[in-house]
GUKOL-654484 format. One record per residue: chain; x, y negated, z of N, C-alpha, C, CB in turn. Coordinates in Angstrom, 2 decimals, m for minus. Glycine has a CB too. Example, Ala and Ser with C-alpha at 12.3 -4.5 7.8 and 13.67 -1.06 7.14 Angstrom:
+--------+---------+---------+---------+---------+---------+---------+---------+---------+---------+---------+---------+---------+
| cadena |     n.X |     n.Y |     n.Z |    ca.X |    ca.Y |    ca.Z |     c.X |     c.Y |     c.Z |    cb.X |    cb.Y |    cb.Z |
+--------+---------+---------+---------+---------+---------+---------+---------+---------+---------+---------+---------+---------+
|      A |   13.19 |    5.69 |    7.80 |   12.30 |    4.50 |    7.80 |   13.20 |    3.30 |    7.80 |   11.31 |    4.47 |    9.05 |
|      A |   12.85 |    2.25 |    7.08 |   13.67 |    1.06 |    7.14 |   12.90 |   m0.03 |    7.87 |   14.08 |    0.60 |    5.72 |
+--------+---------+---------+---------+---------+---------+---------+---------+---------+---------+---------+---------+---------+
//
This chain:
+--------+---------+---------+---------+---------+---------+---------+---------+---------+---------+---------+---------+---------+
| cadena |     n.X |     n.Y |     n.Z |    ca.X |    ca.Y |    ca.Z |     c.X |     c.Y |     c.Z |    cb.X |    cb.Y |    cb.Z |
+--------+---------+---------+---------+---------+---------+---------+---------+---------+---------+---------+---------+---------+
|      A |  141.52 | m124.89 |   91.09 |  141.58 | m123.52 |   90.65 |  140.16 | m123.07 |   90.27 |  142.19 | m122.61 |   91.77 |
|      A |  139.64 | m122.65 |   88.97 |  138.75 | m122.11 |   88.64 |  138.31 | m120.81 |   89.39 |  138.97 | m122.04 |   87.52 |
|      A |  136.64 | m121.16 |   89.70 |  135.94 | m120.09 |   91.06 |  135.53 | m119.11 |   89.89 |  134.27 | m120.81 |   92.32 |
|      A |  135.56 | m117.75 |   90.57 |  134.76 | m116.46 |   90.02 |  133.49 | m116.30 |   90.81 |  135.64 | m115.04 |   90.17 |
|      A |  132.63 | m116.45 |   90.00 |  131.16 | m116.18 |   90.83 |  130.33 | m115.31 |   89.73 |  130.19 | m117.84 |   91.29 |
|      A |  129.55 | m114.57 |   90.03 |  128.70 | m113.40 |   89.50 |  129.66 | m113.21 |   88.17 |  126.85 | m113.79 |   89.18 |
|      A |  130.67 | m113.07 |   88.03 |  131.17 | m112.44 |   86.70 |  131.61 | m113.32 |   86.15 |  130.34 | m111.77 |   85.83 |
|      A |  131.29 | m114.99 |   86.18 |  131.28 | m116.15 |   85.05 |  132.26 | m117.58 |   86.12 |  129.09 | m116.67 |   84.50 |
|      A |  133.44 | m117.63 |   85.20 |  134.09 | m118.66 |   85.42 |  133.62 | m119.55 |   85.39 |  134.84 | m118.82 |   84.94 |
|      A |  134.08 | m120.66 |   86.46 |  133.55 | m121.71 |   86.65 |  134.79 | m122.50 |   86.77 |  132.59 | m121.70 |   87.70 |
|      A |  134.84 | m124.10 |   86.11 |  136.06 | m124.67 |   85.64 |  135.37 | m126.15 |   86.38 |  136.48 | m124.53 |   83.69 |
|      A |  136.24 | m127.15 |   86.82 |  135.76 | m128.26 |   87.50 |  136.62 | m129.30 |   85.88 |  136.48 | m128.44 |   89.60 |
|      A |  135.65 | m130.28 |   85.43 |  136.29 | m131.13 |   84.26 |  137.73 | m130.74 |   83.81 |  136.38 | m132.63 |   84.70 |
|      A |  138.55 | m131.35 |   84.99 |  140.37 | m131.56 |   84.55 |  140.67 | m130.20 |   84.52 |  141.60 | m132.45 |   85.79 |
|      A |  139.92 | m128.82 |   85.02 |  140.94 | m127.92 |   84.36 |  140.94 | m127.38 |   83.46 |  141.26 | m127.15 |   84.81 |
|      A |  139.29 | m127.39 |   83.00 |  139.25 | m127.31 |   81.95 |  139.69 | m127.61 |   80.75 |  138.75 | m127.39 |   81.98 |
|      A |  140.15 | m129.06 |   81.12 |  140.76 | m129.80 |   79.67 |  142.04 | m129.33 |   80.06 |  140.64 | m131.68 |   79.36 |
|      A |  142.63 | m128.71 |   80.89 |  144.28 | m128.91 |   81.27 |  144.46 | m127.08 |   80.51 |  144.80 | m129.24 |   83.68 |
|      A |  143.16 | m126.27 |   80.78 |  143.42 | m124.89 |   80.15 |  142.83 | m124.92 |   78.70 |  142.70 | m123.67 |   81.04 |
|      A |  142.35 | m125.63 |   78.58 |  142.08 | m125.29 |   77.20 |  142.21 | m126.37 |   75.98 |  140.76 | m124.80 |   77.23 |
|      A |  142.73 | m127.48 |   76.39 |  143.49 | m128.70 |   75.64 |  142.28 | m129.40 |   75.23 |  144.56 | m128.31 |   74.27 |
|      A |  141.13 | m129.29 |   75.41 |  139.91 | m130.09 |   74.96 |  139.49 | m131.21 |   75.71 |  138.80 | m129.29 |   74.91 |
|      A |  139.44 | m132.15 |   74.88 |  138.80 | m133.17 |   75.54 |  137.11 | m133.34 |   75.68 |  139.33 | m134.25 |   74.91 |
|      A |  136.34 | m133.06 |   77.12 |  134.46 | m132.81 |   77.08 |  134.53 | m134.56 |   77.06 |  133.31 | m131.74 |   78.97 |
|      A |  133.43 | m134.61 |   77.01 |  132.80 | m135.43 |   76.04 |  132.42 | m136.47 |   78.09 |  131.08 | m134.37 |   74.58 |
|      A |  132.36 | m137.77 |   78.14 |  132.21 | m138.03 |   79.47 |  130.88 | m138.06 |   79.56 |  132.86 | m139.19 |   79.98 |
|      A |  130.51 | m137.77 |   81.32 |  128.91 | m137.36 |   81.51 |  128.24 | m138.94 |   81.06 |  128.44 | m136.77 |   83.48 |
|      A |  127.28 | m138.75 |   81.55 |  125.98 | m139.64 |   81.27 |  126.21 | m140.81 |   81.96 |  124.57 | m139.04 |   81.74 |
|      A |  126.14 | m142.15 |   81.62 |  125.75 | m143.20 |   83.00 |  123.96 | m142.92 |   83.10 |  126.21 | m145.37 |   82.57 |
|      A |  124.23 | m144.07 |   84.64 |  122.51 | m143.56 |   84.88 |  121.85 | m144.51 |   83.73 |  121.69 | m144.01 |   86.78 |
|      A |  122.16 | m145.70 |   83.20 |  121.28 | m145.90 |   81.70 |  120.65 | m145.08 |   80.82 |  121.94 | m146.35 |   80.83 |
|      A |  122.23 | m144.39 |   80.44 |  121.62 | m143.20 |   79.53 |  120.88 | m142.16 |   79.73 |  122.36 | m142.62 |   79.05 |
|      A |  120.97 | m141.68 |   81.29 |  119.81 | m140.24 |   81.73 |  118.71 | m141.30 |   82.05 |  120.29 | m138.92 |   83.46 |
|      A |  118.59 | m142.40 |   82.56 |  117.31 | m142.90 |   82.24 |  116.49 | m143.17 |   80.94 |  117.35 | m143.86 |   82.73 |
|      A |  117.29 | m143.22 |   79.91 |  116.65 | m143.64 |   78.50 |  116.23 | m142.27 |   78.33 |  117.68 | m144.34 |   77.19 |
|      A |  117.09 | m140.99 |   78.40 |  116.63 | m139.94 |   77.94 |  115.58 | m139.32 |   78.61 |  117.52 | m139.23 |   77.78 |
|      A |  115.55 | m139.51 |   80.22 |  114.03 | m139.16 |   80.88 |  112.77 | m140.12 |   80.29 |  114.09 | m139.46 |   82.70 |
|      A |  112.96 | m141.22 |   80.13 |  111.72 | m142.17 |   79.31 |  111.74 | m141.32 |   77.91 |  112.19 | m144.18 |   78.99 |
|      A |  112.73 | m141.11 |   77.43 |  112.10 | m140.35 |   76.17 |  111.31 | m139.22 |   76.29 |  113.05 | m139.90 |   75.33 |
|      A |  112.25 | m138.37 |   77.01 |  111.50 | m137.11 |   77.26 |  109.83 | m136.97 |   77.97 |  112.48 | m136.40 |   78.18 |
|      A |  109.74 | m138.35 |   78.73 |  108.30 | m138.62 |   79.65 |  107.38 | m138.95 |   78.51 |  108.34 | m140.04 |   80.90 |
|      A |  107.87 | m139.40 |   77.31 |  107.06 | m139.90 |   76.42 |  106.58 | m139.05 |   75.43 |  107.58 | m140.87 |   75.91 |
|      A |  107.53 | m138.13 |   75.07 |  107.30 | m136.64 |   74.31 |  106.09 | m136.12 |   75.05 |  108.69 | m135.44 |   74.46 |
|      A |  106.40 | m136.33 |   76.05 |  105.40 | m135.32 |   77.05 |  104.28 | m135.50 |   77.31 |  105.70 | m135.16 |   78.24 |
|      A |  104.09 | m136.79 |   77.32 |  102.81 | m137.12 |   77.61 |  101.64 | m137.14 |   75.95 |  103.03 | m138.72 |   78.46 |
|      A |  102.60 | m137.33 |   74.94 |  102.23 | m137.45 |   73.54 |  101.95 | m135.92 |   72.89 |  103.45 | m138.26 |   72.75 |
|      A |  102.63 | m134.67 |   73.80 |  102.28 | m133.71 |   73.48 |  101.13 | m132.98 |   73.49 |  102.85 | m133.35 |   73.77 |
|      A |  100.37 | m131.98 |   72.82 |   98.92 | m131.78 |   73.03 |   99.13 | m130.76 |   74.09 |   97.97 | m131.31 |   71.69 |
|      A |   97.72 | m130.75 |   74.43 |   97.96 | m129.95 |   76.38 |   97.24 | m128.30 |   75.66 |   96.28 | m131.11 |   78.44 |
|      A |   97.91 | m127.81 |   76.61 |   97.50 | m126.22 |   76.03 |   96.11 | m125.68 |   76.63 |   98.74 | m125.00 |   76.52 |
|      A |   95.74 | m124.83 |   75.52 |   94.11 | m124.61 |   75.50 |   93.72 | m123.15 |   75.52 |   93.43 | m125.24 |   74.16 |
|      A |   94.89 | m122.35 |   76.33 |   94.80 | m121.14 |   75.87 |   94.27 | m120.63 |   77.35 |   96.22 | m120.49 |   75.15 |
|      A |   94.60 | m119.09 |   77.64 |   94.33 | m118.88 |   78.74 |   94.81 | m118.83 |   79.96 |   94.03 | m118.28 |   78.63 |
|      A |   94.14 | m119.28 |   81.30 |   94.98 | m119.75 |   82.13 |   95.57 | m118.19 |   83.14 |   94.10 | m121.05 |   82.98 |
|      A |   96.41 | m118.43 |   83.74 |   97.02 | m117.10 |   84.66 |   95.93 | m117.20 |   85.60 |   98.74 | m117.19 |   85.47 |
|      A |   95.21 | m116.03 |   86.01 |   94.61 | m115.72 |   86.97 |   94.75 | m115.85 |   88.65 |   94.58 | m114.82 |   86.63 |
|      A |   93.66 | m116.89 |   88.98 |   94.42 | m117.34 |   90.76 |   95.48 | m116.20 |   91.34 |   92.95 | m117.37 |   92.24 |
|      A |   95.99 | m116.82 |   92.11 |   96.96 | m115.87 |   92.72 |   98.34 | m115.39 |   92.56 |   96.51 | m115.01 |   92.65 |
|      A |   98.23 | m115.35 |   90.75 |   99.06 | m114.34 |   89.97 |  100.39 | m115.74 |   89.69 |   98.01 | m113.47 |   88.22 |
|      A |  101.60 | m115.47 |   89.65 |  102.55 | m115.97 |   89.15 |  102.60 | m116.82 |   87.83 |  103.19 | m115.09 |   89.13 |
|      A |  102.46 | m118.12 |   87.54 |  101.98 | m118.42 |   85.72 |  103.14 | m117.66 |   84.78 |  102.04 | m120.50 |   85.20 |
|      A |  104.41 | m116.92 |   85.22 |  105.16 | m115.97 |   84.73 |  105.25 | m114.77 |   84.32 |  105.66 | m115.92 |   85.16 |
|      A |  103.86 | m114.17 |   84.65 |  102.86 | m113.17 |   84.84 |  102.78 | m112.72 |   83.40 |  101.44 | m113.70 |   85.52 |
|      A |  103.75 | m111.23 |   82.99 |  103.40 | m110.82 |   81.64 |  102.91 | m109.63 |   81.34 |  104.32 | m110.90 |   80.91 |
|      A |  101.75 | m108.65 |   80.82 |  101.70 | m107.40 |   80.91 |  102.40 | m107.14 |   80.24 |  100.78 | m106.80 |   80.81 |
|      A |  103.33 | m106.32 |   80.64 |  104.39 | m105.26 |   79.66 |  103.63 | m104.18 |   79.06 |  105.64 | m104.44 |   80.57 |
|      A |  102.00 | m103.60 |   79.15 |  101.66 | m102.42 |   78.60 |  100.77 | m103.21 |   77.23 |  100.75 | m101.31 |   79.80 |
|      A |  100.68 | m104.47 |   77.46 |   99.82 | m105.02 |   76.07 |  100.64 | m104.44 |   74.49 |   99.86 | m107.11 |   76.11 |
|      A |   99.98 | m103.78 |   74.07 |  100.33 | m103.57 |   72.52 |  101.23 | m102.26 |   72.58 |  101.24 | m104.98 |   71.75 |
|      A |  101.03 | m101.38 |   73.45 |  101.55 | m100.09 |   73.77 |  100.53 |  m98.84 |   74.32 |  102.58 | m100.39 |   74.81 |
|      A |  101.19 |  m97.95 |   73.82 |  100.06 |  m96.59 |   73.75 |   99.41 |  m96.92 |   75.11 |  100.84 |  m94.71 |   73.72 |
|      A |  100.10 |  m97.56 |   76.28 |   99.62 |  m97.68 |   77.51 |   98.97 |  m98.93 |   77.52 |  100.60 |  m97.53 |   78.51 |
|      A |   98.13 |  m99.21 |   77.04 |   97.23 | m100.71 |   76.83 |   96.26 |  m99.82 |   77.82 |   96.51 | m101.40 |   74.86 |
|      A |   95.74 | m100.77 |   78.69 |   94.59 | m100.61 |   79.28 |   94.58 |  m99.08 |   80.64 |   93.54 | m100.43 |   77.86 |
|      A |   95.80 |  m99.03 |   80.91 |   95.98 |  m98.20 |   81.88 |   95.50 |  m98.75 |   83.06 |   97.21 |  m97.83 |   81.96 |
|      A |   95.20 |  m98.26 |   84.25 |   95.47 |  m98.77 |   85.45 |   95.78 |  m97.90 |   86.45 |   94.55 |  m99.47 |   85.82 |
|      A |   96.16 |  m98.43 |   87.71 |   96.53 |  m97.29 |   88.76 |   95.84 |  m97.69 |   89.89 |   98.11 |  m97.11 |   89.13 |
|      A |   95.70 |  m96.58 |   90.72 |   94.83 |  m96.77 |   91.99 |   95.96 |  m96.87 |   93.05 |   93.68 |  m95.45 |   92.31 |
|      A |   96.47 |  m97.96 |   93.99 |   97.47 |  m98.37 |   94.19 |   96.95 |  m97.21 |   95.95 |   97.76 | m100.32 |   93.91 |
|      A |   95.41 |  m97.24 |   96.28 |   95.07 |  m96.13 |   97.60 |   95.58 |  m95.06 |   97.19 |   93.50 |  m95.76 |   98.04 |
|      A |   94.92 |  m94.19 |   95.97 |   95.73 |  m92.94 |   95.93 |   97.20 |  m92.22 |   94.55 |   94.41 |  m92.00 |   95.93 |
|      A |   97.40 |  m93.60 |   94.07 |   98.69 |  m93.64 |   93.53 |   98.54 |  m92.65 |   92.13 |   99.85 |  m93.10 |   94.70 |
|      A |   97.47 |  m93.25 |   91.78 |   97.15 |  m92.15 |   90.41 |   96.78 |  m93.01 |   89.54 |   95.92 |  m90.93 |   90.50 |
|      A |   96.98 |  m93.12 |   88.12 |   96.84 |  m93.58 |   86.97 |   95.68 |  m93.11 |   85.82 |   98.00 |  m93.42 |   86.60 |
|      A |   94.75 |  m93.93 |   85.71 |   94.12 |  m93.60 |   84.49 |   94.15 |  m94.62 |   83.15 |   92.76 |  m93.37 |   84.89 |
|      A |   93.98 |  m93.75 |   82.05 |   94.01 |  m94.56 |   81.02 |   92.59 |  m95.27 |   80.23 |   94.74 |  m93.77 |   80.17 |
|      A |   92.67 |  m95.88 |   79.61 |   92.19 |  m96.86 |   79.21 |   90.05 |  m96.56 |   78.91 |   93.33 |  m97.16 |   77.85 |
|      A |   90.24 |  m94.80 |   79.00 |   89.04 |  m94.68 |   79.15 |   88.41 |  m94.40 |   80.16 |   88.73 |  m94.11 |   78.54 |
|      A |   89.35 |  m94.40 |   81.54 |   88.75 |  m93.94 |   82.91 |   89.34 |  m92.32 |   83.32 |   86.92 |  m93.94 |   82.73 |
|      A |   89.88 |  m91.79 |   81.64 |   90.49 |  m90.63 |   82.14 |   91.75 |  m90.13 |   83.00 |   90.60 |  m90.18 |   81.28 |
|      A |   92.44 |  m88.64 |   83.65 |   93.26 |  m89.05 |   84.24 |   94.58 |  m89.02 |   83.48 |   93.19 |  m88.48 |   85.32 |
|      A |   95.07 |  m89.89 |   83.71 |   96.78 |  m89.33 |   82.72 |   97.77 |  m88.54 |   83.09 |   97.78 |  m90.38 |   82.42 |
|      A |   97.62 |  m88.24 |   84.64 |   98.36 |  m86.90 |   84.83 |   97.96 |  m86.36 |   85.72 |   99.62 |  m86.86 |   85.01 |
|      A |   98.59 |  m84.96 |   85.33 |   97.94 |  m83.78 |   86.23 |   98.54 |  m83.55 |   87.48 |   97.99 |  m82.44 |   85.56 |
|      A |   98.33 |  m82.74 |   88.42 |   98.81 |  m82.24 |   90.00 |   99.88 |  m82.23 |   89.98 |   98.48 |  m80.98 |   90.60 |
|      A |  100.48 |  m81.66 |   88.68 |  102.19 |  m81.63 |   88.40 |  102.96 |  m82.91 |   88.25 |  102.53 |  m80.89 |   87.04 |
|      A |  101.91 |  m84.11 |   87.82 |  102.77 |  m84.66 |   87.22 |  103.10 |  m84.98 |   85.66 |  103.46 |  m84.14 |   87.66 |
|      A |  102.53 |  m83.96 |   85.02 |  102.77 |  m84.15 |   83.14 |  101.98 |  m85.21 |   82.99 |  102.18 |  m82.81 |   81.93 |
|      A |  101.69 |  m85.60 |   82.18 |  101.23 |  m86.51 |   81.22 |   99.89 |  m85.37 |   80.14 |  102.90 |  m87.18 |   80.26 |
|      A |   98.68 |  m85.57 |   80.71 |   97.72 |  m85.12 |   79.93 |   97.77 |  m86.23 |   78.98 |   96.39 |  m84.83 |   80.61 |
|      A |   97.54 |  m85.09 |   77.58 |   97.37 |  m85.70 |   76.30 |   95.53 |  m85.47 |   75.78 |   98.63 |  m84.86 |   75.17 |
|      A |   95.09 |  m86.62 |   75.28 |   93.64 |  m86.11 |   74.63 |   93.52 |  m86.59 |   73.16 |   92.26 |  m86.76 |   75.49 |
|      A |   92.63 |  m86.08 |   72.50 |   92.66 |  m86.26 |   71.19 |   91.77 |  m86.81 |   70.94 |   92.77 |  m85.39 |   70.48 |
|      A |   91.80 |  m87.85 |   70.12 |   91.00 |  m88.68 |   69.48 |   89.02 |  m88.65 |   70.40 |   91.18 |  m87.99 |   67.64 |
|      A |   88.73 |  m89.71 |   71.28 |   87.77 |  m89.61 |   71.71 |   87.05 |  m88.00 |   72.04 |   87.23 |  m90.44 |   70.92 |
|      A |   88.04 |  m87.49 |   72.37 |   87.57 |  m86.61 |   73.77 |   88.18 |  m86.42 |   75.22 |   87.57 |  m85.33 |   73.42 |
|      A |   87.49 |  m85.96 |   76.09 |   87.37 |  m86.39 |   77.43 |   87.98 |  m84.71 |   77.93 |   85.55 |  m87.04 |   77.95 |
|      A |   88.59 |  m84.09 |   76.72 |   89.46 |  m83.04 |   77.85 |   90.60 |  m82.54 |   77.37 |   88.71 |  m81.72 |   78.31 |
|      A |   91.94 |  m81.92 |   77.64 |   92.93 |  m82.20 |   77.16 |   92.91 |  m81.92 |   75.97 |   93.78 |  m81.82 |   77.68 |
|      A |   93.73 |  m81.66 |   74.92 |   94.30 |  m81.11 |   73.58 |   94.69 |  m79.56 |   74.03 |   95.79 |  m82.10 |   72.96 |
|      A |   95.86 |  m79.91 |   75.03 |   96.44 |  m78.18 |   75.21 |   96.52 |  m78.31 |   76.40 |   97.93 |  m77.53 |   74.54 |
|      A |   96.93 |  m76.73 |   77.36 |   96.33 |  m76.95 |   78.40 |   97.97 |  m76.97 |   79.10 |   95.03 |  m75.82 |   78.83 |
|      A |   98.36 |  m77.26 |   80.38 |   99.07 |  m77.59 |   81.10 |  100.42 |  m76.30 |   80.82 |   98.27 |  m77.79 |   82.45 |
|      A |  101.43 |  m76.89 |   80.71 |  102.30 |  m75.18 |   80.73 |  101.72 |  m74.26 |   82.22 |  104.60 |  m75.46 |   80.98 |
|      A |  102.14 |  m73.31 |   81.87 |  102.14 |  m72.30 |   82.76 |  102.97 |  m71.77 |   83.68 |  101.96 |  m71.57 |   82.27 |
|      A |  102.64 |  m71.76 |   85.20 |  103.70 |  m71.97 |   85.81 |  103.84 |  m70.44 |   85.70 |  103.68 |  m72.79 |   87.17 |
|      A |  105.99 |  m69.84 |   85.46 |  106.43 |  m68.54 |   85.48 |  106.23 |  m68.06 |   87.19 |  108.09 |  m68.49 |   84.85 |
|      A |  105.94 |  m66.29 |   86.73 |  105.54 |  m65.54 |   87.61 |  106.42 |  m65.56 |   88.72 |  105.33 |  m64.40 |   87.13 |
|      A |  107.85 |  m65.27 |   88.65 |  109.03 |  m65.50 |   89.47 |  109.83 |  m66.43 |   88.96 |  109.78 |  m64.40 |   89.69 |
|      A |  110.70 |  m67.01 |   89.63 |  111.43 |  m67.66 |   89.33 |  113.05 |  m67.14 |   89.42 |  111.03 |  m68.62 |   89.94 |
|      A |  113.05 |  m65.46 |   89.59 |  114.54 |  m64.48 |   89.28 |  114.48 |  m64.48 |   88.11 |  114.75 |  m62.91 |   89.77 |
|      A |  115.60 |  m64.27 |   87.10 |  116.02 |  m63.68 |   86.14 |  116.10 |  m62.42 |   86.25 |  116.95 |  m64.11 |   85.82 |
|      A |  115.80 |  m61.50 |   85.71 |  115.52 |  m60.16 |   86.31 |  117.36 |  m58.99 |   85.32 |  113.19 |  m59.55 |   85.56 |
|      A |  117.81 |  m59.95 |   84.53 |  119.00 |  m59.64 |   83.82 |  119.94 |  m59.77 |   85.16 |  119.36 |  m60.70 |   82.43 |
|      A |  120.34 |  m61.12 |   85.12 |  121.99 |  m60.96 |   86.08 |  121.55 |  m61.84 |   87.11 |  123.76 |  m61.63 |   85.26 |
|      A |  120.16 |  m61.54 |   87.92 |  120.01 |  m62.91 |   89.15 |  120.11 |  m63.90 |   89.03 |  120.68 |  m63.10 |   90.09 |
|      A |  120.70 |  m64.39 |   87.97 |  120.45 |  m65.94 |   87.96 |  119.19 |  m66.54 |   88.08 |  120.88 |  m66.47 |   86.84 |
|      A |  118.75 |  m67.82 |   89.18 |  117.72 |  m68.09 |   89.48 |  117.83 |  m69.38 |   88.67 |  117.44 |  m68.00 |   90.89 |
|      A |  116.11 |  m70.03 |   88.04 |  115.22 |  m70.84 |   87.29 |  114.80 |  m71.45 |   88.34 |  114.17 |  m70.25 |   86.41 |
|      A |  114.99 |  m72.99 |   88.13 |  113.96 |  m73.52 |   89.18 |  113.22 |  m74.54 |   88.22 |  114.69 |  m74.29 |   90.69 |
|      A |  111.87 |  m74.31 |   87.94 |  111.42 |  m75.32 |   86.74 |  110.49 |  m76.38 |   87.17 |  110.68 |  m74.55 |   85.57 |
+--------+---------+---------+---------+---------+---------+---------+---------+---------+---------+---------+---------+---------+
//
């Protein structure tokens, strides 16, 4: 009986061919996965070795920045007090939380933070704002 595991059927040879009328193809003898590991050992060793840059001790060799080639290139965060600056040392957000914006090589915002409202009643029918 074909197993259900994470979402994806799983079929053992004969039932497969018994549900779906196909004949698979028979596995490997060990000759043949040996000829094909000597091939493959030989590719490998004939291949040129890579010259690029290596993953940094420590780090996973799986290790990808997701902010390379995005407005967020060169961010970092201070993991002690959980705050983010961007790529020139400035901060990228404020006490609130927004996202300070700066303009073209300057070091203070564009516009300044909204403004927090005086009350937070509607002074029409009570309906309360919480922003």
């Amino acid at each position: 009986m074909p197993k259900d595991f994470g979402g994806k059927i799983f079929y053992t040879r004969e039932e497969y061919e018994e549900e779906f009328g196909e004949k698979l193809p028979p596995p490997l003898t060990e000759a043949q996965q040996e000829a094909k590991m000597a091939a493959w050992d030989q590719w490998a060793a004939s291949a040129p070795s890579y010259e690029g840059p290596q993953p940094e001790p420590g780090r996973k060799s799986a290790y990808r920045d997701d902010l390379i080639g995005t407005e967020f290139e060169g961010w970092t965060r201070d993991p002690a007090t959980n705050t983010w600056t961007d790529a020139h040392g400035r901060p990228a957000y404020d006490a609130n939380g927004q996202r300070i914006h700066y303009s073209e090589g300057a070091d203070t915002p564009t516009s300044p933070a909204p403004e927090e409202p005086e009350t937070d009643t509607d002074d029409g029918d009570g309906i309360t704002f919480h922003i």
